[in-house]
C-alpha positions as CSV (number, residue, x, y, z in Angstrom):
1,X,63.0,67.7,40.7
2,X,62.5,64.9,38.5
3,X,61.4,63.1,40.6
4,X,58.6,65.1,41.2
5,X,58.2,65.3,37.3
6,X,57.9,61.6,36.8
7,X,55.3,60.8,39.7
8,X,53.1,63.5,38.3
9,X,53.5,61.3,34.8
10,X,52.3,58.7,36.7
11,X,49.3,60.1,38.3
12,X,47.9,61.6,34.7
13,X,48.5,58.5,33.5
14,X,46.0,56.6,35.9
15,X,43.4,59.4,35.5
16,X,43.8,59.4,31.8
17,X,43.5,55.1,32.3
18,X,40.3,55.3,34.9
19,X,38.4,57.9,32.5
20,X,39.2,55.4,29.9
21,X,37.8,52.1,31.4
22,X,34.5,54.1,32.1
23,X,33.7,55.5,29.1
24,X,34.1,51.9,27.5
25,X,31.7,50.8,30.8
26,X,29.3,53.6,29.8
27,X,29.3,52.4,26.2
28,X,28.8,48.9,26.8
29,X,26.0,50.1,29.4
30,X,24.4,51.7,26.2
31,X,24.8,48.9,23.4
32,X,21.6,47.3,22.9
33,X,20.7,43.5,24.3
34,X,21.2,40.3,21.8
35,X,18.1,40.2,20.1
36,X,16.6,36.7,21.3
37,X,16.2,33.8,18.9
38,X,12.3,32.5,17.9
39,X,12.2,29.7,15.5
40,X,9.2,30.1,13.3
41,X,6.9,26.8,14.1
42,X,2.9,25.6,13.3
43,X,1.1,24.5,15.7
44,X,-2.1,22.1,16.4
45,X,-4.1,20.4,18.3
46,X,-5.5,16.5,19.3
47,X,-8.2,15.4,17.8
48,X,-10.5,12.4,19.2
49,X,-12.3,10.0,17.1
50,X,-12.1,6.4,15.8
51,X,-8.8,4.7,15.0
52,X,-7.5,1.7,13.0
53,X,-4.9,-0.4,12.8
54,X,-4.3,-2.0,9.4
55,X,-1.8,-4.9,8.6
56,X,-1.3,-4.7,4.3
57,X,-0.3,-7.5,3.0
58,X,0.1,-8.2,-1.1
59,X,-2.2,-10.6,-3.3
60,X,-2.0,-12.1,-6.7
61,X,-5.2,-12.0,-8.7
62,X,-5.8,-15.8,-10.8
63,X,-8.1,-17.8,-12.0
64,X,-8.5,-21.0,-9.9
65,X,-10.3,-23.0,-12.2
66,X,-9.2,-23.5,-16.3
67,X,-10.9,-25.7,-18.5
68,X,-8.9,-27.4,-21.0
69,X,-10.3,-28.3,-24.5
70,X,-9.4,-30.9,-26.6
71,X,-10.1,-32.6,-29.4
72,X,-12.5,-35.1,-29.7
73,X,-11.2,-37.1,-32.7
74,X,-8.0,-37.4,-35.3
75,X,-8.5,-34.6,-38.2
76,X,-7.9,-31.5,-39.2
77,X,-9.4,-28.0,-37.2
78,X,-11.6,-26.3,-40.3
79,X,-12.0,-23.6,-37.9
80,X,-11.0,-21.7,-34.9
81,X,-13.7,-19.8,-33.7
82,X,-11.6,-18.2,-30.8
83,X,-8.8,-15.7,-30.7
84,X,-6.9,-15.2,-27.4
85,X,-8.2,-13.1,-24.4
86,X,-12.0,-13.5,-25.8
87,X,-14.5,-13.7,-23.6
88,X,-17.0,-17.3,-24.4
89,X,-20.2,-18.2,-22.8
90,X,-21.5,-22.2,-22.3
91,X,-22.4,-23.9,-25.3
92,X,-20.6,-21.2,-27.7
93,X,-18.8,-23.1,-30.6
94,X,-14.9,-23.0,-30.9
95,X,-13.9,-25.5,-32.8
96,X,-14.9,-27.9,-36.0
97,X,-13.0,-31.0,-36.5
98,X,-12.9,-32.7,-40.2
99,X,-12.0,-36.4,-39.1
100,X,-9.0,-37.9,-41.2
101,X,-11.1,-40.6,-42.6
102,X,-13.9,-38.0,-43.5
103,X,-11.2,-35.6,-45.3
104,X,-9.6,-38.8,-47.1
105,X,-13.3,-39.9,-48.2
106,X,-14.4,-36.4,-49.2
107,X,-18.4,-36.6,-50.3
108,X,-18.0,-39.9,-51.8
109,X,-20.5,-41.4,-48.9
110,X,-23.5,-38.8,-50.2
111,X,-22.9,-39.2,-54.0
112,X,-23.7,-43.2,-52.8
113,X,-26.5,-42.4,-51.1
114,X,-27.6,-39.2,-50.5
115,X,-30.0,-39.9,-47.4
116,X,-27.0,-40.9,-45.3
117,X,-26.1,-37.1,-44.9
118,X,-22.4,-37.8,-44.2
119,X,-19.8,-35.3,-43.3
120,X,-17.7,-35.9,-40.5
121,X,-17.1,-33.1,-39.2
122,X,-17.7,-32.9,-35.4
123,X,-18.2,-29.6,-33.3
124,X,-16.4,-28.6,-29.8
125,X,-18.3,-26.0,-28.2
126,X,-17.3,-24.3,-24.5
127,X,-18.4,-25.9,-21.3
128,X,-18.4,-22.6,-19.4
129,X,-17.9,-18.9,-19.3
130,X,-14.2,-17.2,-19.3
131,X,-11.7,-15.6,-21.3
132,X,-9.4,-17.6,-23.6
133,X,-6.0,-17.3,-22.2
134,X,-4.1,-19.6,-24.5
135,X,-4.8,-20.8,-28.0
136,X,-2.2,-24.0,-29.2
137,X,-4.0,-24.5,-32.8
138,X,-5.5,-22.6,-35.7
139,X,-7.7,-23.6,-38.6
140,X,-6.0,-26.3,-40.7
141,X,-3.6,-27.6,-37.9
142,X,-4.0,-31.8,-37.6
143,X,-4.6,-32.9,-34.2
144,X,-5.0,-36.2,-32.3
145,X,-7.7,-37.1,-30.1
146,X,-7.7,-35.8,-26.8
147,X,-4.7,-33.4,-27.6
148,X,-5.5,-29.7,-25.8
149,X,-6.8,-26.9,-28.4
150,X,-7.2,-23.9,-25.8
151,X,-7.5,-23.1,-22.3
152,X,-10.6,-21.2,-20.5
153,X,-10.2,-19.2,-17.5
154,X,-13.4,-19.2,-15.4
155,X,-14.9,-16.2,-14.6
156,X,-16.6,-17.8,-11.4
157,X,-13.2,-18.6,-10.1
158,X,-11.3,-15.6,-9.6
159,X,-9.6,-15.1,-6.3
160,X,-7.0,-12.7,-5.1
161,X,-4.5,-15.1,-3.5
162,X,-2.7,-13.5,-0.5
163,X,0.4,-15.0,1.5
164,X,-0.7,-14.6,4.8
165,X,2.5,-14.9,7.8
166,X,1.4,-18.2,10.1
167,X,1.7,-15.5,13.1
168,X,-0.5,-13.0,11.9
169,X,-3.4,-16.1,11.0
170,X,-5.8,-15.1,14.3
171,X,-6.0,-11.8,12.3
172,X,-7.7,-13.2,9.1
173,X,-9.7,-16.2,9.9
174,X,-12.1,-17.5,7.2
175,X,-15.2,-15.2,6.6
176,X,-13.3,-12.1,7.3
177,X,-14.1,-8.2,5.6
178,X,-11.1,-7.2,3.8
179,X,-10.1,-4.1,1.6
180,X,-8.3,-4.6,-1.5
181,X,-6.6,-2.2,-2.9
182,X,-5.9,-2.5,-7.2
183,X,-3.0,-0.7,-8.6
184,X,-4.8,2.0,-10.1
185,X,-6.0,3.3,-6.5
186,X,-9.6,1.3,-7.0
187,X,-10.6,-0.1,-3.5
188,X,-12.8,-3.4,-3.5
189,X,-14.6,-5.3,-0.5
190,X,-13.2,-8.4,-0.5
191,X,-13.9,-11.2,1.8
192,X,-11.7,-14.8,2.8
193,X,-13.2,-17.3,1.7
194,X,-11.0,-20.3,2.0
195,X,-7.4,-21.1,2.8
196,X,-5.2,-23.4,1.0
197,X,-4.1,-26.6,3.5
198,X,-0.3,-25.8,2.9
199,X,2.6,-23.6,4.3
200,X,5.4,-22.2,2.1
201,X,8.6,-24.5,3.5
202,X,10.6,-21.4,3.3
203,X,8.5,-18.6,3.8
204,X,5.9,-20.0,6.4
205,X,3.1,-18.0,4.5
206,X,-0.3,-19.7,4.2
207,X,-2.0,-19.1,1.2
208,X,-5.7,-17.2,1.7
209,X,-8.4,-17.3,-0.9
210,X,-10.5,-14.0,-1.3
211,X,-13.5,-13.2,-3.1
212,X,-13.8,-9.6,-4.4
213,X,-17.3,-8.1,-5.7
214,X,-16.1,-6.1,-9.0
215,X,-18.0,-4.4,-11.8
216,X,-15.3,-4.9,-14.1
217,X,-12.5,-7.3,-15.0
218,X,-9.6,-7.5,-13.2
219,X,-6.5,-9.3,-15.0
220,X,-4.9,-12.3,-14.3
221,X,-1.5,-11.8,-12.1
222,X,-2.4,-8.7,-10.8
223,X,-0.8,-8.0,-7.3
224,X,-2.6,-5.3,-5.0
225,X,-2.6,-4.5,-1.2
226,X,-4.7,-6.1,1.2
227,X,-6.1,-3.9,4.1
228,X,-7.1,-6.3,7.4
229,X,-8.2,-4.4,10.6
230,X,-5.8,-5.2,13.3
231,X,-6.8,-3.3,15.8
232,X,-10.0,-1.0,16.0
233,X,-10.7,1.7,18.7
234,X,-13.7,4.0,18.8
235,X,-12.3,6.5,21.3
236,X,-9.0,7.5,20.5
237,X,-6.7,10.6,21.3
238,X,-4.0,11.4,18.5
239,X,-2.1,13.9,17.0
240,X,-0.6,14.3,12.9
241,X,2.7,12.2,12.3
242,X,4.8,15.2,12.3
243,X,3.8,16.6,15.8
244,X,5.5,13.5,17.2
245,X,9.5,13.3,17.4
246,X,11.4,10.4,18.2
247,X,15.5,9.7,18.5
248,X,17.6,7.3,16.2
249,X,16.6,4.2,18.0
250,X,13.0,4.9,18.2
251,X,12.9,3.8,22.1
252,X,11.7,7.4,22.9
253,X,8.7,9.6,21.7
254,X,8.0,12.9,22.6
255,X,6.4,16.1,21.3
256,X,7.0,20.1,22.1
257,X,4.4,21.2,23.5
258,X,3.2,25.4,24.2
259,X,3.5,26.5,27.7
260,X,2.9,30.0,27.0
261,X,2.4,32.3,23.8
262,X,6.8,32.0,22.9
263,X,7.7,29.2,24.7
264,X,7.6,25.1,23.8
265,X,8.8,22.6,26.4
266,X,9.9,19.0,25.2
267,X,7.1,16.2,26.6
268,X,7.4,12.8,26.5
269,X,4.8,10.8,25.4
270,X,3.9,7.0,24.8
271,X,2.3,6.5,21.6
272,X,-0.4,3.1,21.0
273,X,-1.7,2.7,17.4
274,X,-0.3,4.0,14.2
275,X,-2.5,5.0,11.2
276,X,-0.7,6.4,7.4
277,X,-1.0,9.7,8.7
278,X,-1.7,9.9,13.0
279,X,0.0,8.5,16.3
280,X,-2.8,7.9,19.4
281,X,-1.5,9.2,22.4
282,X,-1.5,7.1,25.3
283,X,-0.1,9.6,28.1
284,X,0.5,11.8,29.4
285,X,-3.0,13.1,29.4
286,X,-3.5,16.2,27.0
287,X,-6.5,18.9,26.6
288,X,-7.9,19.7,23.9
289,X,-6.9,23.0,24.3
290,X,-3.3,22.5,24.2
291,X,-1.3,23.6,21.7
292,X,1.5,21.0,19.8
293,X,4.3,21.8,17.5
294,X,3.5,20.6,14.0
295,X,6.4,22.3,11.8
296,X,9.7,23.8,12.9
297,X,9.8,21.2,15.9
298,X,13.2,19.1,14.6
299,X,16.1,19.7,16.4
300,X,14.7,22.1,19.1
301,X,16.0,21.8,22.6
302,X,14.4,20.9,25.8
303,X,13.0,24.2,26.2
304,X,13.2,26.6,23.1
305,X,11.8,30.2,22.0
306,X,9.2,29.8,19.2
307,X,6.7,32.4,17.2
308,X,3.6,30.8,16.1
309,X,2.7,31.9,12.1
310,X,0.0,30.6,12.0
311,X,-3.3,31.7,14.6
């Protein structure tokens, strides 16, 4: 009799189980699917169109040329026409010289004979045009003969001086366009005129000599950038900086490119010429009508779930 009692247990116990495990299947039948996972991206496209490759290099404005004045006799400067940083034209007066013997003799000479029109002073005027960059005497100072009174830049001589690598010389021969670029985003045409017939022992830079058309004045000691065309292509397929992914050790390049309206597939590419702000495209072949991540493309894998915001 218990026996009987305890195997019918058992058996209400297993129906009770089996009802169990299919209600749970039923439920689980009934849950909703994982909602799949679209990382929001921008997209674009290539563009074709003229390409070049720039090497910038930096370049000190000076003045090649200075003229130094002196003085043409012992006496004493009676005046200093200049100040520093003027600007002096050819045959402008800077300085008067009262010769010691004439300042020892005063006007003694004309009250003896006034037809002899003595006064010892003598006059140093500029020899050409340029700003005054350094002033060593003022009015009343003695000076010697021959000692230096000033210095004068000339205008006609200033260069931008750029240290040009040895390697890279085939790239900026003599009589080459060049862009300069001034500090204050100003961009002049510049071209090389000259180079200097020394290397830097240590740096193996060759100084070049360029000419630069400006309307204004450009300081002395001045560094800007120097734009020379490396490389120039008319015909060039490329795509934005950002649309182009690389890993750590640059060796590989590749973009994510659309295959349908939610999916991107990882491409890779081999890039040619680089500009500040595109990569060309050297293969694999794209169409114009291809669409490219732009934004949102880090970090996705080989083949990942996107949703384009913008058309």
């Amino acid at each position: 009799m218990v026996r009987g009692i305890r195997s019918c247990a058992v058996i209400v116990l297993l129906f009770l189980m089996a009802d169990s495990c299919r209600n749970r299947q039923a439920d689980a039948d009934d849950a909703p699917a994982p909602a799949i996972v679209q990382t929001p991206v921008t997209v674009t496209r290539i563009s074709s169109g003229p390409m070049t490759d720039y090497i910038e290099l930096n370049a000190t404005s000076v003045f090649l040329l200075k003229n130094i004045v002196k003085a043409n006799a012992n006496g004493y400067l009676q005046s200093a026409d200049i100040k520093p940083g003027q600007f002096v034209t050819p045959g402008q007066l800077l300085f008067s010289i009262k010769t010691k013997e004439a300042q020892s003799i005063g006007n003694a000479v004309n009250i003896l004979d006034s037809s002899f029109k003595f006064s010892g002073t003598n006059r140093i005027r500029a020899g050409a045009k340029g700003f005054i960059t350094q002033l060593n005497h003022q009015a009343g100072d003695y000076v010697q003969d021959g000692e230096q009174l000033a210095v004068i830049s000339d205008e006609n001589s200033f260069v931008f001086l750029m240290e040009l690598p040895f390697e890279l010389k085939s790239y900026a021969p003599v009589g080459k366009e060049v862009q300069v670029l001034l500090p204050d985003g100003t961009a002049l045409s510049g071209k090389i005129s000259s180079a200097m017939p020394s290397v830097d022992p240590v740096s193996q830079t060759q100084s070049m000599v360029i000419k630069v058309n400006s309307a204004h004045s450009i300081p002395e000691n001045l560094i800007a950038k120097v734009r020379i065309a490396k490389t120039i292509k008319t015909r060039v397929v490329s795509l934005p900086k950002a649309a182009v992914l690389t890993d750590e050790t640059q060796s590989d390049f590749w973009i994510m490119k659309m295959t349908d309206s939610t999916t991107a597939v990882k491409v890779l590419v081999k890039k040619g010429i680089e500009t500040k702000d595109r990569v060309e495209i050297l293969s694999p072949p794209l169409s114009p009508k291809d669409e490219i991540l732009l934004t949102g493309n880090y970090g996705l894998p080989d083949t990942a779930k996107v949703k384009i915001i913008q058309p």
